[in-house]
C-alpha positions as CSV (number, residue, x, y, z in Angstrom):
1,X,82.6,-108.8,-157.5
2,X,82.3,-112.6,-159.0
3,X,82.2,-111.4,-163.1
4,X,85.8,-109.5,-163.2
5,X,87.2,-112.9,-162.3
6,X,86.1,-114.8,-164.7
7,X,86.2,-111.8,-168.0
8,X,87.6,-108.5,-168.6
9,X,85.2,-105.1,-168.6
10,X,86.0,-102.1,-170.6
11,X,84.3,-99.0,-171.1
12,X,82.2,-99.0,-174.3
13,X,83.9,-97.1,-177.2
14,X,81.3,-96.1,-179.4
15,X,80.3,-93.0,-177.2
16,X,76.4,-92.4,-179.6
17,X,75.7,-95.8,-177.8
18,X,76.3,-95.3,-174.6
19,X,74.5,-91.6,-174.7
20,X,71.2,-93.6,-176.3
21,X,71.6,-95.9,-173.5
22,X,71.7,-93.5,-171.0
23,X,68.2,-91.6,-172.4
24,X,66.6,-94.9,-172.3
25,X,67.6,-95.8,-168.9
26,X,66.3,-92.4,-168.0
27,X,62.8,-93.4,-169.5
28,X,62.5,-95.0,-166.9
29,X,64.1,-93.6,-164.0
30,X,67.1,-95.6,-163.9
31,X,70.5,-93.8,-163.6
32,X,73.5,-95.0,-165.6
33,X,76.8,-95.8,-163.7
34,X,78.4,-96.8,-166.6
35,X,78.2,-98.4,-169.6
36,X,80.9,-101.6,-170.3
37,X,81.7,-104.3,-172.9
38,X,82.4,-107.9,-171.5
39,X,84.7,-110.2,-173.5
40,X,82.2,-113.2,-173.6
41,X,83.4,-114.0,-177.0
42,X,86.1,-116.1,-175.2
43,X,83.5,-118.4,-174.1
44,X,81.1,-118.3,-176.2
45,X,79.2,-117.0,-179.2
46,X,75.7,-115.9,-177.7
47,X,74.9,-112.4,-177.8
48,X,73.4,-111.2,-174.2
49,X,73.4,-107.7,-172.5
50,X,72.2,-106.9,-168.8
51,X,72.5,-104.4,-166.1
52,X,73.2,-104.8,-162.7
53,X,73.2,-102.8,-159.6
54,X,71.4,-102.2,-156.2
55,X,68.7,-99.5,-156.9
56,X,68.1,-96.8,-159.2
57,X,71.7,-96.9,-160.6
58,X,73.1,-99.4,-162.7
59,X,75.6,-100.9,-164.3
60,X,75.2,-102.0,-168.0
61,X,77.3,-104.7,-169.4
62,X,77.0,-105.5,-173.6
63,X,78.1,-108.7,-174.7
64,X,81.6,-108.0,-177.3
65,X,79.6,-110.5,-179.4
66,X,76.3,-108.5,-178.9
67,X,78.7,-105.4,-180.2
68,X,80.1,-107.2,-183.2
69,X,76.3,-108.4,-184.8
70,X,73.9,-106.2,-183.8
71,X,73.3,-102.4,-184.5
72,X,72.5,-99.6,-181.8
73,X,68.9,-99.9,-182.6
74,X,69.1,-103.9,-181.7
75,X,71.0,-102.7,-179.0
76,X,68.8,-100.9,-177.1
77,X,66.0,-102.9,-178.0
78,X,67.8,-105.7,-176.1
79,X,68.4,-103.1,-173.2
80,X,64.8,-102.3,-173.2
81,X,63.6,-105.7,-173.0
82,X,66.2,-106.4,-169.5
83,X,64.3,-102.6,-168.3
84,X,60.8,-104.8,-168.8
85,X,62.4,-107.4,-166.8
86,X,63.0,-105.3,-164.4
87,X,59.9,-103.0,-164.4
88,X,57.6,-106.0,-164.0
89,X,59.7,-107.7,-161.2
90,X,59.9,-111.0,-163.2
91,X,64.0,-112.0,-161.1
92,X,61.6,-111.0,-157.9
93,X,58.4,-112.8,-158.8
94,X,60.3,-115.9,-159.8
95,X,62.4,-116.3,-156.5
96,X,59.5,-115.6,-154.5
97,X,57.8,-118.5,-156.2
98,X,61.0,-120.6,-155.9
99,X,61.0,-120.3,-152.1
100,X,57.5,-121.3,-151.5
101,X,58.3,-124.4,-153.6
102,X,60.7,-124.7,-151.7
103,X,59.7,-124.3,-148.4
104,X,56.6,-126.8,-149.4
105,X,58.8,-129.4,-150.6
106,X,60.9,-129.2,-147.1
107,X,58.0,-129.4,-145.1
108,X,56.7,-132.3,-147.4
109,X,59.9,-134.2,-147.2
110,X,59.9,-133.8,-143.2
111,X,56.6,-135.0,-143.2
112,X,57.5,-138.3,-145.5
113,X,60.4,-139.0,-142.9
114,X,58.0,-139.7,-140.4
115,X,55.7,-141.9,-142.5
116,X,56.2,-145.4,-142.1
117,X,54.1,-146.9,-144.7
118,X,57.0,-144.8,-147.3
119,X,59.8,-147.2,-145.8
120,X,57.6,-150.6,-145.8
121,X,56.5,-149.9,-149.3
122,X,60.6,-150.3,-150.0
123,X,61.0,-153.3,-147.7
124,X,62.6,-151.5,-144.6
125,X,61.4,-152.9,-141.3
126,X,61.7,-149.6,-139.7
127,X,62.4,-145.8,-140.8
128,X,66.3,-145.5,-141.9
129,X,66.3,-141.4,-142.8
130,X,68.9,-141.5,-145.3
131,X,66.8,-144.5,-147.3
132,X,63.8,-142.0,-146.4
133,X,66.1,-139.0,-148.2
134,X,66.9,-141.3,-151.1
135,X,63.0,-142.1,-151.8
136,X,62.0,-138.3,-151.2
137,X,64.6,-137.3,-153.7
138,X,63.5,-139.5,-156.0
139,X,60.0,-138.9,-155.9
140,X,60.6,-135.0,-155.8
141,X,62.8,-135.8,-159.0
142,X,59.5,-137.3,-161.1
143,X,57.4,-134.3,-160.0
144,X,59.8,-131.9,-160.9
145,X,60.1,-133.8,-164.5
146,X,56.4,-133.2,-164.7
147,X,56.1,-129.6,-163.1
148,X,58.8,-128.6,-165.7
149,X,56.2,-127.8,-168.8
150,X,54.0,-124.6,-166.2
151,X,58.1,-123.3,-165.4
152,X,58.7,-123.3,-168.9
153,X,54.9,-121.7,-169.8
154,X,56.1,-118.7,-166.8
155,X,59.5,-118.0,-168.4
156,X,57.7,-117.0,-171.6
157,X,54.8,-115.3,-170.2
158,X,57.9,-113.1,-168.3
159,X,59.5,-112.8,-171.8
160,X,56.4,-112.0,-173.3
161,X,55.7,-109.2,-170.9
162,X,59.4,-108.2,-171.3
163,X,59.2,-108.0,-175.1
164,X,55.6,-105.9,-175.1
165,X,57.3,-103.8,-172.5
166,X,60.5,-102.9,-175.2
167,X,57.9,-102.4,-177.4
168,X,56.6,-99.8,-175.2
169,X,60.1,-98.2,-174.8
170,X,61.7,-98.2,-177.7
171,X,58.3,-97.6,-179.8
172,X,59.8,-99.2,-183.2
173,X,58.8,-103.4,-184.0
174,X,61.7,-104.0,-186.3
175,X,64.3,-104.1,-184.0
């Protein structure tokens, strides 16, 4: 609903792709509702394919640039990487994870509201909670700057699994 707002989505020309697309999809047990080319080259000049939709049926969107530099095989290589995504749960997996940071780093902060020894550390003679807010942010800030390298080490152990997965799939290491 948001995407068509923002860029224009036309139905893939190059009928050969869109057939390979749909065997690959079937692999897998995903069904095709149809196969569209975004105009990201407006915006940008990164190459980027997805699919989207609630599930077994999906929607596949190919970057124009992706299109322009890249040959079928590449294609559906990058396809079968977003299946792997999807086959090992990684979007799942990582907003699981981000709500139980989350919901730890609430009930942390509403603990440090109530502490008084964070507001006399800062000079406050009693608990003001919007100082408390301030100081909680701040020290959530520096552990986030610190927790930052084990995000970055799951992203590639997702796109690791992703690319051994495409591997799997499309059976040929060149592309």
């Amino acid at each position: 609903m948001i995407a068509p707002l923002f860029n224009k989505f036309e139905p893939v020309e190059n009928k050969h792709l869109e057939q390979e697309i749909e065997t690959l999809m079937a692999k897998v047990g995903l069904r095709v509702k149809g196969v569209f080319k975004m105009d990201a080259s407006k915006r940008s000049k990164h190459t980027n394919a997805y699919f989207t939709g609630v599930g077994r049926s999906k929607r596949i969107v190919l970057y124009d640039t992706l299109l322009e530099s890249h040959g079928e095989e590449e294609i559906l290589a990058v396809l079968a990487h977003e299946i792997g995504h999807w086959k090992k749960r990684h979007v799942l997996r990582q907003l699981l994870f981000v709500e139980i940071v989350s919901l730890a780093g609430l009930y942390a902060a509403a603990r440090f509201l109530d502490w008084p020894m964070l507001y006399e550390a800062f000079g406050f003679q009693e608990a003001i909670p919007y100082a408390g807010l301030f100081l909680i942010g701040t020290g959530f800030g520096l552990i986030g700057y610190f927790a930052h390298p084990l995000e970055a080490a799951l992203s590639r152990k997702f796109e690791r699994e992703a690319d051994d997965f495409s591997l799997t799939l499309v059976k040929d290491p060149v592309p």
